[in-house]
N, CA, C and O of each residue as an XYZ file, in Angstrom:
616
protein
N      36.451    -39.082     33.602
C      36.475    -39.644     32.278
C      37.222    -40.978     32.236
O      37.215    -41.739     31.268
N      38.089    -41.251     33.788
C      39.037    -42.504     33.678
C      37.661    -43.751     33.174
O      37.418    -44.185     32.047
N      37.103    -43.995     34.238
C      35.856    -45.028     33.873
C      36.735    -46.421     34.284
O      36.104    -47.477     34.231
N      38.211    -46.476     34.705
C      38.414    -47.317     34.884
C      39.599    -48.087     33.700
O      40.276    -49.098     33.890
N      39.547    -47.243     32.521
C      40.423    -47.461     31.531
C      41.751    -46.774     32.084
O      41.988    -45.814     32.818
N      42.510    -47.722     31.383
C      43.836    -47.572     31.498
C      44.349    -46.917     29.808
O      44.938    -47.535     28.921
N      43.903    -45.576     29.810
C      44.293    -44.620     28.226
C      46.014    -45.282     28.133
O      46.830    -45.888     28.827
N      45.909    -44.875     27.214
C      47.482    -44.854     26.867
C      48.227    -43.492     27.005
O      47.677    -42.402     26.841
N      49.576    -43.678     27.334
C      50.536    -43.039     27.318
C      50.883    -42.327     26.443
O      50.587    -42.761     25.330
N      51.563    -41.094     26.463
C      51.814    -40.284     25.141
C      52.623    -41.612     24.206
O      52.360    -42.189     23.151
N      53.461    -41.688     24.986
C      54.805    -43.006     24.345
C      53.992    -43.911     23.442
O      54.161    -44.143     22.245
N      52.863    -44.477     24.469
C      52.052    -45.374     23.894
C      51.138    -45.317     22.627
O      50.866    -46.088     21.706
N      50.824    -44.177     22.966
C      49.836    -43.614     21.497
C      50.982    -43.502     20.390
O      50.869    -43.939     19.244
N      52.125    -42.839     20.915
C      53.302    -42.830     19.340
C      53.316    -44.417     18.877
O      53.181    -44.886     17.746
N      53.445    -44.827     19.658
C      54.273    -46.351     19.276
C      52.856    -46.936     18.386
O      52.979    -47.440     17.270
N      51.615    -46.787     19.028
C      50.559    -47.505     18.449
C      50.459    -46.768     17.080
O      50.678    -47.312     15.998
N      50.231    -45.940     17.191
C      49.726    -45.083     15.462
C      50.837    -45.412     14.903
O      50.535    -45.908     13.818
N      52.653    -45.414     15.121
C      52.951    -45.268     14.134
C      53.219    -47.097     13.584
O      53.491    -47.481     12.446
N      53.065    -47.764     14.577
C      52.321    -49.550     14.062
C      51.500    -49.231     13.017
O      51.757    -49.282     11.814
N      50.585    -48.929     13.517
C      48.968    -48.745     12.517
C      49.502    -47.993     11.452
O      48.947    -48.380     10.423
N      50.228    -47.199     11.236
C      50.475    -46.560     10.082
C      51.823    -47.422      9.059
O      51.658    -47.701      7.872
N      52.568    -47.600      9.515
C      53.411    -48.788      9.152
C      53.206    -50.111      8.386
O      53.829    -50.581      7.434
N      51.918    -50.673      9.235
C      50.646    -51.885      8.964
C      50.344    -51.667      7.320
O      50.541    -52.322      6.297
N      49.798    -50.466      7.639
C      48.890    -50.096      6.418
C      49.412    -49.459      5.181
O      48.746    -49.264      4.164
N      50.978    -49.072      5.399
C      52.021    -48.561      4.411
C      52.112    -49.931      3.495
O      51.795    -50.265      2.354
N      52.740    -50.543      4.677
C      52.733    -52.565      4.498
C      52.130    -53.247      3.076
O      52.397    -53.629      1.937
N      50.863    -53.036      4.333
C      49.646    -54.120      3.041
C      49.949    -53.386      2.327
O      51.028    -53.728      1.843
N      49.448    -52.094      1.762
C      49.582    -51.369      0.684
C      50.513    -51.396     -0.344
O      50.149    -51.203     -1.504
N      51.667    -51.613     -0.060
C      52.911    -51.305     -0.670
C      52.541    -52.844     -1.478
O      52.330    -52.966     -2.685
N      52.531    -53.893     -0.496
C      52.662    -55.313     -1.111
C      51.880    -55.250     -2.124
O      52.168    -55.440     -3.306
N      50.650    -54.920     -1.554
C      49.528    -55.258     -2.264
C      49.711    -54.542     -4.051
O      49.684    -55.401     -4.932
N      49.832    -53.511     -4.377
C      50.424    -52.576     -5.358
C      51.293    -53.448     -5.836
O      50.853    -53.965     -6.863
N      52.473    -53.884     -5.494
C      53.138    -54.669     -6.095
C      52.965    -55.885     -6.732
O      53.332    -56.233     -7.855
N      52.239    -56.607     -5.705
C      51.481    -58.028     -6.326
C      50.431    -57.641     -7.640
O      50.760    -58.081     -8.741
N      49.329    -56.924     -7.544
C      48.840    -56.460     -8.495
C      49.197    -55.772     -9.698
O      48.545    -55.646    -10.734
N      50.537    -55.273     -9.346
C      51.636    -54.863    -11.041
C      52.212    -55.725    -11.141
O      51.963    -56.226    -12.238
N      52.977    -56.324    -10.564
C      53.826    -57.057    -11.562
C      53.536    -58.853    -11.559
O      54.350    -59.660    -12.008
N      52.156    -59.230    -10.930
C      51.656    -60.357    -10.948
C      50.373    -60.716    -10.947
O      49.834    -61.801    -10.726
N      49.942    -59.639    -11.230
C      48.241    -59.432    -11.444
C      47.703    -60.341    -10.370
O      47.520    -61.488    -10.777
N      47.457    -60.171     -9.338
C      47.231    -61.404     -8.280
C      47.477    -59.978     -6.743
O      48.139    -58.997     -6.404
N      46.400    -60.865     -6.349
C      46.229    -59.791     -5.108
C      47.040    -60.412     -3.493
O      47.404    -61.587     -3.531
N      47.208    -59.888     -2.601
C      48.265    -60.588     -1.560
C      47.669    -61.836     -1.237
O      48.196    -62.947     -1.280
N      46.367    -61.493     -0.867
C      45.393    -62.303     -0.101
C      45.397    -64.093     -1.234
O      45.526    -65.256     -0.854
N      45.168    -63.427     -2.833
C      45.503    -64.883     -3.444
C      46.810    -65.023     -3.833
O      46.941    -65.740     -4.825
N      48.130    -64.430     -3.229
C      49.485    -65.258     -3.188
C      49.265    -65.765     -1.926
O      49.409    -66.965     -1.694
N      48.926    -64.958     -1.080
C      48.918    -66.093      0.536
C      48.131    -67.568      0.044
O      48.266    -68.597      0.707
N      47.628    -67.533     -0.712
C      46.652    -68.556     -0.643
C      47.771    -69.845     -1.316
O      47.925    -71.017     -0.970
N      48.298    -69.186     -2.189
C      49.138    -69.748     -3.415
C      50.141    -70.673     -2.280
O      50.327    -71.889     -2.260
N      50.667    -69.649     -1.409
C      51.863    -69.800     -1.112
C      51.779    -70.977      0.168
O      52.739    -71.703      0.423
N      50.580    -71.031      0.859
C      50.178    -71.895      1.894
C      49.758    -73.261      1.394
O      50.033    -74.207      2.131
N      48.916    -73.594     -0.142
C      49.288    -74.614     -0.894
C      50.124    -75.208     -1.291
O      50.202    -76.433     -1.384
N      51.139    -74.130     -1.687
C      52.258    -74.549     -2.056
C      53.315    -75.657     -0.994
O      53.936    -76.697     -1.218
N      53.135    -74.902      0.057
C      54.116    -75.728      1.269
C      53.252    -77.048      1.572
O      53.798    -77.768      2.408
N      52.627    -77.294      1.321
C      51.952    -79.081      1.400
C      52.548    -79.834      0.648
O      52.626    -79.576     -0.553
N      53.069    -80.871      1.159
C      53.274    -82.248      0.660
C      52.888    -82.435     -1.242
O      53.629    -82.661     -2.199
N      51.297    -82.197     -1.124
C      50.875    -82.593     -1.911
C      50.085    -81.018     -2.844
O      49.390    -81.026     -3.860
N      50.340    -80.362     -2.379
C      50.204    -79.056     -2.549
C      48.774    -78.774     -2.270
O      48.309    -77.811     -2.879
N      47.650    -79.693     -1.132
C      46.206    -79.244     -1.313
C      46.018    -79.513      0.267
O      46.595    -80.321      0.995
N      45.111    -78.654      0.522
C      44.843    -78.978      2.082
C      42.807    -78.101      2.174
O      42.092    -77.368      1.491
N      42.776    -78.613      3.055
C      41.023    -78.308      3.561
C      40.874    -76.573      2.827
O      41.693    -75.850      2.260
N      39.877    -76.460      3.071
C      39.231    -75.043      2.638
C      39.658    -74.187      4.070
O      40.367    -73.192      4.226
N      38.771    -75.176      5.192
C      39.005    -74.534      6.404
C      40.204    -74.259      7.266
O      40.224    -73.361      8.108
N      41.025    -74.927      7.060
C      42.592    -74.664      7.563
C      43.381    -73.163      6.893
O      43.958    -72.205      7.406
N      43.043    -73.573      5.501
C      43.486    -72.637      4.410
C      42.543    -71.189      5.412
O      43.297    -70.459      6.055
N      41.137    -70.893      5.482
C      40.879    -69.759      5.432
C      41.467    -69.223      6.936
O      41.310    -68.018      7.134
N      42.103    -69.973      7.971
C      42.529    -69.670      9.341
C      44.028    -69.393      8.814
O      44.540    -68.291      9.017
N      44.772    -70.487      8.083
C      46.493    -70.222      7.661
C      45.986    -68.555      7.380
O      46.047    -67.688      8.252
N      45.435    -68.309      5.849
C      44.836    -66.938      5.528
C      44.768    -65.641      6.290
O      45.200    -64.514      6.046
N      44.227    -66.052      7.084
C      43.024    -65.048      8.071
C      41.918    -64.378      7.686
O      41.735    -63.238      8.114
N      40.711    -65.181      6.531
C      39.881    -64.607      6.436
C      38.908    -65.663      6.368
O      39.188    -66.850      6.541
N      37.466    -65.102      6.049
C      36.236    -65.648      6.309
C      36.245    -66.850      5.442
O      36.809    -66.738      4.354
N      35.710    -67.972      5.757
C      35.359    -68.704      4.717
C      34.685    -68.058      3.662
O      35.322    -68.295      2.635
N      33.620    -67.297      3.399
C      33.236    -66.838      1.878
C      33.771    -65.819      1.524
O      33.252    -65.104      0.666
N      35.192    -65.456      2.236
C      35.933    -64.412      1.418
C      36.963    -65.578      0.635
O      37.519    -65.502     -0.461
N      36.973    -66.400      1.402
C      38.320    -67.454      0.761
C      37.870    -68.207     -0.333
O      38.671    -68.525     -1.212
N      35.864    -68.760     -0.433
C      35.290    -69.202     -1.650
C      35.460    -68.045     -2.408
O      36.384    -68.101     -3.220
N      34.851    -67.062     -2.364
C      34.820    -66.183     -3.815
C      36.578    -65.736     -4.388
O      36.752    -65.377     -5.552
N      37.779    -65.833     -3.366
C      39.223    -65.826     -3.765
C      39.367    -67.213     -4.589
O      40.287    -67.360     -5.393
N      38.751    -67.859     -4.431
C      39.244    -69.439     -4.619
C      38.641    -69.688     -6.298
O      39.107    -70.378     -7.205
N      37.369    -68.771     -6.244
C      36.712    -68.479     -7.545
C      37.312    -67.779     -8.636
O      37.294    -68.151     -9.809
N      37.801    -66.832     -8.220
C      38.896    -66.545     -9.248
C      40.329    -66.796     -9.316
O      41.109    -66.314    -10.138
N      40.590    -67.590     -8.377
C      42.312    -68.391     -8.725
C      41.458    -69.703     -9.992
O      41.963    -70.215    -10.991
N      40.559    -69.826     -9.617
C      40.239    -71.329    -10.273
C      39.626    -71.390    -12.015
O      39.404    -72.301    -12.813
N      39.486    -69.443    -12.048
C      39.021    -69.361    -13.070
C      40.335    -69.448    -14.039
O      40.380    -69.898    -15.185
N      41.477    -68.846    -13.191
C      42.733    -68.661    -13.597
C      43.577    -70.563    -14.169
O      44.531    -70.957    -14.840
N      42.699    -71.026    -13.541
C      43.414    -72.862    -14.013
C      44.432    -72.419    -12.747
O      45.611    -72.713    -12.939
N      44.221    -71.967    -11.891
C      45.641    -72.036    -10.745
C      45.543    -72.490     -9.567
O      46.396    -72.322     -8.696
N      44.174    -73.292     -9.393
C      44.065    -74.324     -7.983
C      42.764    -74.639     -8.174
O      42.000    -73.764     -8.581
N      42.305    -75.940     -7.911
C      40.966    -76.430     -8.156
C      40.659    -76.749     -6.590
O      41.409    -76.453     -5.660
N      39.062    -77.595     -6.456
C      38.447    -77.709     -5.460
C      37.524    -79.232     -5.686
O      36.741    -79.435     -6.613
N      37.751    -79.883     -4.939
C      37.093    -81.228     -4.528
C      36.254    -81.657     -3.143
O      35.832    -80.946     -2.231
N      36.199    -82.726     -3.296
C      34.929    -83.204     -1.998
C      36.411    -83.685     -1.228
O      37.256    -83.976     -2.074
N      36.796    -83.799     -0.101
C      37.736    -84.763      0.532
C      37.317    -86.495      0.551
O      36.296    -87.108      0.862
N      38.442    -86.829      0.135
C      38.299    -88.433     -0.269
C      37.439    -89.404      1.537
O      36.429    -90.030      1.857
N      38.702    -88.905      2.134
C      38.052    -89.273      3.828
C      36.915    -88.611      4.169
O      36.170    -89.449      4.677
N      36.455    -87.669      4.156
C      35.615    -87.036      4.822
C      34.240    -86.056      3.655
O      34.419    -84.863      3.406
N      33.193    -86.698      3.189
C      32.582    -86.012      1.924
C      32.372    -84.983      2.316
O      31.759    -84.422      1.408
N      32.530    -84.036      3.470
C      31.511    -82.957      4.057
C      32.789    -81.941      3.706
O      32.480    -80.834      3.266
N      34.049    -82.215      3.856
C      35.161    -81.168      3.732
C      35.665    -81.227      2.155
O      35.867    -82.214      1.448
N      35.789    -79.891      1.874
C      36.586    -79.339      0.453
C      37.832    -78.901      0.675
O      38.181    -78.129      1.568
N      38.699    -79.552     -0.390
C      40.039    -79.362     -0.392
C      40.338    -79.008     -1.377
O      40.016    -79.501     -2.458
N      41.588    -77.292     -1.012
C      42.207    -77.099     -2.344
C      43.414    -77.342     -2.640
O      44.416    -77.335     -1.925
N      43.289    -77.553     -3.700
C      44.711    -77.837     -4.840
C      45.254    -76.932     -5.763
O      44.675    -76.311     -6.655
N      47.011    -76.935     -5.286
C      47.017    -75.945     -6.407
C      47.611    -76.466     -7.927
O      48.050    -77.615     -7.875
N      47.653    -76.153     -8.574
C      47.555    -76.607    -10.152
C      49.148    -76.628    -10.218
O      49.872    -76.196     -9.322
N      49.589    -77.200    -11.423
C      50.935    -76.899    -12.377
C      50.789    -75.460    -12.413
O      51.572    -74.798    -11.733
N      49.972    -74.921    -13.049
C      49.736    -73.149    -13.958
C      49.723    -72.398    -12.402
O      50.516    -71.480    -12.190
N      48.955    -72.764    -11.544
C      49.131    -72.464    -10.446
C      50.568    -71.906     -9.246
O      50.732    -70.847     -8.640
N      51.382    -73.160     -9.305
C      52.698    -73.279     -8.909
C      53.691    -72.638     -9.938
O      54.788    -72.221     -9.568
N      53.374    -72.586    -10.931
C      54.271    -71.539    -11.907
C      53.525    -69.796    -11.878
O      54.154    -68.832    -12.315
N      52.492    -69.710    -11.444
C      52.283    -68.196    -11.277
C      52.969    -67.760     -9.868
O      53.395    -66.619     -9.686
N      53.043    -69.003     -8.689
C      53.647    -68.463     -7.655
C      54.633    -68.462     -8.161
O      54.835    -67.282     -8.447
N      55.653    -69.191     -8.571
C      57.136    -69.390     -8.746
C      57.445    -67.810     -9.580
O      58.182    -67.028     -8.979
N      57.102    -67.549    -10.400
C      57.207    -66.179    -10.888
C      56.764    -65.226    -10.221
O      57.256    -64.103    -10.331
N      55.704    -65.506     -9.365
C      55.201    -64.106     -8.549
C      56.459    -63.942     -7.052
O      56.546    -62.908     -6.390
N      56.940    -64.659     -6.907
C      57.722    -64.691     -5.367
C      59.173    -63.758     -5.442
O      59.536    -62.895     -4.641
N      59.766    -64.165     -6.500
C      60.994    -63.224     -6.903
C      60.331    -61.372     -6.392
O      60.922    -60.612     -5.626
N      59.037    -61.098     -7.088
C      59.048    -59.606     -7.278
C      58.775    -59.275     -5.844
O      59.295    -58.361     -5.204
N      57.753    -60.273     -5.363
C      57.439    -59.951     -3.907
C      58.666    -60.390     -2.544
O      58.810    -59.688     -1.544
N      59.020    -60.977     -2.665
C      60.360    -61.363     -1.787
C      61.241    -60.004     -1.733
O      61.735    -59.467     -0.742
N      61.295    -59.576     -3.201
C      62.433    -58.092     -3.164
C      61.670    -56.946     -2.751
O      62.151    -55.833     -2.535
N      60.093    -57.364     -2.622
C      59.316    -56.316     -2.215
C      59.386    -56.421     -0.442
O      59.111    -55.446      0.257
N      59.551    -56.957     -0.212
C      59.232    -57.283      1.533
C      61.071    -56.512      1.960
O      61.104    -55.579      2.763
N      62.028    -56.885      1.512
C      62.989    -56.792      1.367
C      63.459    -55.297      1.404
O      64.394    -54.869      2.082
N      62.543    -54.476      0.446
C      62.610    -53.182      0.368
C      62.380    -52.348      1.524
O      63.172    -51.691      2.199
N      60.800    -52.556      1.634
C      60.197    -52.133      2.511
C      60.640    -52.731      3.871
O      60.692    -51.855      4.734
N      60.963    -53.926      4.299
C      61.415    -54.143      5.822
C      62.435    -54.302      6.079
O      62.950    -53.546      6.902
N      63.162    -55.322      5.509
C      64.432    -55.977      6.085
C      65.556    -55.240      5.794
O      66.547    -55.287      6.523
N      65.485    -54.364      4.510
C      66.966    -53.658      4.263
C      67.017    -52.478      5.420
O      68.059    -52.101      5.955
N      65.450    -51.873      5.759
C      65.702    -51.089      6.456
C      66.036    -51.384      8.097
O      65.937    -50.509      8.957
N      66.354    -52.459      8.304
C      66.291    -52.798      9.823
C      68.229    -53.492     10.093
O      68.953    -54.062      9.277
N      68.448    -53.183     11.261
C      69.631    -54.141     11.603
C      69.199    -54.983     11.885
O      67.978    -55.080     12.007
N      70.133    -56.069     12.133
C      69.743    -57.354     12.930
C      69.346    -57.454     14.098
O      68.646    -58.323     14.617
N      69.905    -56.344     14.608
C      68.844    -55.907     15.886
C      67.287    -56.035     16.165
O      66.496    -56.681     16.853
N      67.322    -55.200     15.376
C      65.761    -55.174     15.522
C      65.265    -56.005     14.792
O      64.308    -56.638     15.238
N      65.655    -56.227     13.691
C      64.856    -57.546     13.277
C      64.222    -58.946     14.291
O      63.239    -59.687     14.264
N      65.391    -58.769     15.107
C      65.389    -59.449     16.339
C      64.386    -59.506     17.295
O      63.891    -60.518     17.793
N      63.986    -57.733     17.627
C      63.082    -57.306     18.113
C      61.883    -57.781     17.847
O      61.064    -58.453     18.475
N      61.948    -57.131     16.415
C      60.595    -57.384     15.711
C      60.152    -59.123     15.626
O      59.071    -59.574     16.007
N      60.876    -59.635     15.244
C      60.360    -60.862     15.677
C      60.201    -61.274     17.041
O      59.605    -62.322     17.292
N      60.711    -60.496     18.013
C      60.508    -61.022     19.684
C      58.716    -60.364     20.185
O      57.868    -60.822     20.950
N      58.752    -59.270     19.413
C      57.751    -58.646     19.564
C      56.146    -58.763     19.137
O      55.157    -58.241     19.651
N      56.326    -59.971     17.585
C      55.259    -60.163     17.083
C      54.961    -61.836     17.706
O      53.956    -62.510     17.482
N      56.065    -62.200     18.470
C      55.918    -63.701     18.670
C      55.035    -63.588     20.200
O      54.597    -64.561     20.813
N      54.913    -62.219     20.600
C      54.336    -61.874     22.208
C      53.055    -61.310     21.479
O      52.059    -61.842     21.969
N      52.718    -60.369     20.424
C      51.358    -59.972     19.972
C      50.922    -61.383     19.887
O      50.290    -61.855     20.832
N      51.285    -62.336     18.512
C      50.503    -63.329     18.304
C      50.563    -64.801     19.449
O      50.204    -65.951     19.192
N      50.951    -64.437     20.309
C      50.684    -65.584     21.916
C      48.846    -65.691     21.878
O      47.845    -65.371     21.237
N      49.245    -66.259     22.852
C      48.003    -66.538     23.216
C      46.954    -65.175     23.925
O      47.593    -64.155     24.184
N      45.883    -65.145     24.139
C      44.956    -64.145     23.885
C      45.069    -63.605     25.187
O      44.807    -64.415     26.076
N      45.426    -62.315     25.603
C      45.349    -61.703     27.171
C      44.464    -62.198     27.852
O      43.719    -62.980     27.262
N      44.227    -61.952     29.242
C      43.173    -62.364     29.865
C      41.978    -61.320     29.953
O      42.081    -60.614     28.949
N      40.862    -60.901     30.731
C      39.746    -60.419     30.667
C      40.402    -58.809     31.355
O      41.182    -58.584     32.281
N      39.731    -57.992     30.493
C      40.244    -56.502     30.964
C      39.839    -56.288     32.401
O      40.119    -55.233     32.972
């Protein structure tokens, strides 16, 4: 049944599920939160919040949906309802007519500015109070080796 795979370890299977279960406590928890007390889903505060750190508060569609991590027409139809909201608009790029750039609004930057307090104490809850500096340590040593560069060929 090997086939040549390298299964995982009992150790290994704990450590992985209880990631995956952790992950998904995660999104969840955030997500619940963003949606009570800021009517706004994670995916459009990420969006908020990656505008926000620009200069000018607007950058490409396509940068935005990689900062993100999702599809370009998951990030148009998100972008469709921030915009219905008056909380970031969309243009042709001045340099380049073929690229769209978003912007986020005044009404925009004041829904993040109010949405960040609830979610900041939310991340807070759920991760950081529960960790020493230790591991926090870890955990950042650990996600800076997941998100490296891509293994080589199995």
């Amino acid at each position: 049944m090997t086939d040549g795979v390298r299964w995982l370890s009992p150790r290994e299977q704990q450590a992985w599920r209880a990631y995956l279960h952790a992950d998904r406590l995660l999104r969840e928890g955030l997500e619940r939160q963003l949606r009570r007390d800021a009517h706004m889903s994670h995916v459009h505060y990420q969006i908020l919040v990656h505008l926000s750190e620009c200069p000018d508060r607007s950058r490409s569609m396509t940068s935005l949906a990689r900062l993100v991590d999702i599809s370009p027409s998951r990030l148009s139809h998100a972008m469709s309802t921030l915009e219905s909201r008056g909380w970031v608009s969309r243009c042709r790029d001045a340099d380049n007519g073929r690229s769209v750039v978003a912007r986020l609004t005044d009404v925009g930057f004041a829904a993040l500015t109010e949405a960040a307090p609830g979610h900041v104490r939310e991340v807070r809850r759920r991760v950081f109070d529960r960790l020493t500096s230790e591991q926090i340590d870890a955990m950042a040593a650990i996600a800076a080796v997941m998100a490296g560069p891509e293994p080589g060929p199995i």
